[in-house]
N, C-alpha and C positions, 0 to 999 in steps of 0.2 A: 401358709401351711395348707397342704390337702391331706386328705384322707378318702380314697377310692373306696366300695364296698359294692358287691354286685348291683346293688340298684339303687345308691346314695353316693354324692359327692361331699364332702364334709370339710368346709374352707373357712377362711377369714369371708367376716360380712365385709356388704359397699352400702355405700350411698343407694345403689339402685335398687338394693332390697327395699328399699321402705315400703312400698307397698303391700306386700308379700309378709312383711315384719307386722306391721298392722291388722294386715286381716286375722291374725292369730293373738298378739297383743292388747286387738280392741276389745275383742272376744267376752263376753260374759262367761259361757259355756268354758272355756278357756283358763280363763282368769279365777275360776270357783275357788282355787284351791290355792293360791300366790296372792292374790288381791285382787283394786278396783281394777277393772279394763281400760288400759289407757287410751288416751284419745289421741289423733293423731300426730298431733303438736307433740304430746310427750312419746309418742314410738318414736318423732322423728331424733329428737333431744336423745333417747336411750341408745339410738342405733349411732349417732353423733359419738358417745361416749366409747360404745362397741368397737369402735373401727380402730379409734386408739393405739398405738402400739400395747403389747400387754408387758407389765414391768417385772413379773415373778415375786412382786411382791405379797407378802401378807394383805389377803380381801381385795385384792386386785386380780379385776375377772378380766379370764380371758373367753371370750364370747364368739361362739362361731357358727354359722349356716348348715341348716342340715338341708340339703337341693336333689331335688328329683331327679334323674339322670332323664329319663325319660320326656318330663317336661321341661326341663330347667325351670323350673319352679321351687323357691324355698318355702320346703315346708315345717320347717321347725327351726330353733336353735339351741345349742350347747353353749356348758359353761362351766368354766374350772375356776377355784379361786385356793391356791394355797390358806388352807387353816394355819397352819405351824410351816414357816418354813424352816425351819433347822431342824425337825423331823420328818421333814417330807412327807408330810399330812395334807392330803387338801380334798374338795370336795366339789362334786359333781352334780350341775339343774341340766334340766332337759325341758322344754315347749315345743309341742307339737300341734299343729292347724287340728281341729275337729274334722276336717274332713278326710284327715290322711292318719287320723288315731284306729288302734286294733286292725292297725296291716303287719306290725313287726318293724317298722322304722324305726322309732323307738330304741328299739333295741340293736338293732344292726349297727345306729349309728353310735349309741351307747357303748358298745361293745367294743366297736373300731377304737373308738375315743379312749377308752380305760385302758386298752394296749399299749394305744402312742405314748399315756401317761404313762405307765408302766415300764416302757421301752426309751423314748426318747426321751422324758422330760425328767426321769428316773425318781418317780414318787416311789413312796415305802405303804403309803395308804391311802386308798379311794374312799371316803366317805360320800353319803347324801341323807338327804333331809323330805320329810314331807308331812303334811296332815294326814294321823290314823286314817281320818275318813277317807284318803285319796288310796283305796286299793288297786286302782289301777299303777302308780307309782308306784306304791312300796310291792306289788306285784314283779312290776321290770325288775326292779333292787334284788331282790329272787333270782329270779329270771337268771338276772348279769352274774349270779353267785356270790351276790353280798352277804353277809346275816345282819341280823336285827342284833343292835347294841343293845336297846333300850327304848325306853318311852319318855319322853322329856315333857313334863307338865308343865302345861302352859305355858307355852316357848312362840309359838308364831300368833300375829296379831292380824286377823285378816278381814276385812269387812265389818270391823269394831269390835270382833265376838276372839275371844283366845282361846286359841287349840291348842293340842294336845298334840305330840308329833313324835314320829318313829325316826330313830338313827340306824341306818343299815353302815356296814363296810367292807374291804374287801381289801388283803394282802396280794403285793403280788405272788410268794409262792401258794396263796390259796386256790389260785387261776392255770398253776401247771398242770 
């Protein structure tokens, strides 16, 4: 799978991201808001699982490179995982490098991605998930023309401490 966008290439990961997957995976900065930073052994293990064919099953991600055109450089990656599949429910992560966050990638690639959903893979609803405190996240979720469902108490477990997390989503006729 591609997905072109003026200044993003948006594909299946390789083996030869690892690097590139790490420098953002390892990341404390990074990781604040998802968990610990993994080390390399486990990026290599996560990207291992990544390449996977993706099965359309229920909580089976499909995980994909978000890559600079300009450098071929991946700097982030996406990820779908059906919630409900017999309602065509499913839901939407994003990671992006700290050094390529508040350019708008983010969201370009983001955007791209909730069309192909939309159009080819023919979901009925985008969800995503994040920690209140990640206003950069629930920001894009905006941004993409999500709303906020809710606030789910005490739902994510990160660094031993349980937060508090915003559901945003997004129909496809809400996006005509």
């Amino acid at each position: 799978m591609i997905l072109e966008t003026e200044r993003l290439i948006v594909r299946n990961l390789t083996m030869s991201d690892l690097e590139d997957s790490f420098e953002h995976r390892g990341d404390p900065d990074v990781s604040r808001f998802i968990g610990k930073p993994l080390t390399r052994e486990q990026a290599k293990e996560k990207l291992q699982q990544s390449i996977l064919p993706w099965n359309r099953q229920e909580n089976s991600k499909l995980m994909l490179a978000i890559e600079l055109k300009d450098e071929q450089k991946l700097i982030g990656e996406l990820m779908f995982k059906f919630t409900n599949v017999d309602s065509q429910i499913g839901e939407i992560g994003y990671r992006i490098n700290k050094n390529y966050q508040a350019k708008g990638y983010a969201f370009e690639a983001s955007a791209s991605f909730i069309n192909y959903l939309f159009k080819q893979v023919n979901v009925h609803k985008v969800s995503a998930l994040c920690l209140t405190d990640n206003e950069a996240s629930w920001g894009l979720m905006e941004k993409l023309g999500m709303k906020k469902e809710g606030t789910l108490k005490s739902h994510f477990k990160v660094n031993e401490q349980w937060h508090d997390a915003y559901i945003y989503s997004v129909l496809e006729e809400q996006r005509k």
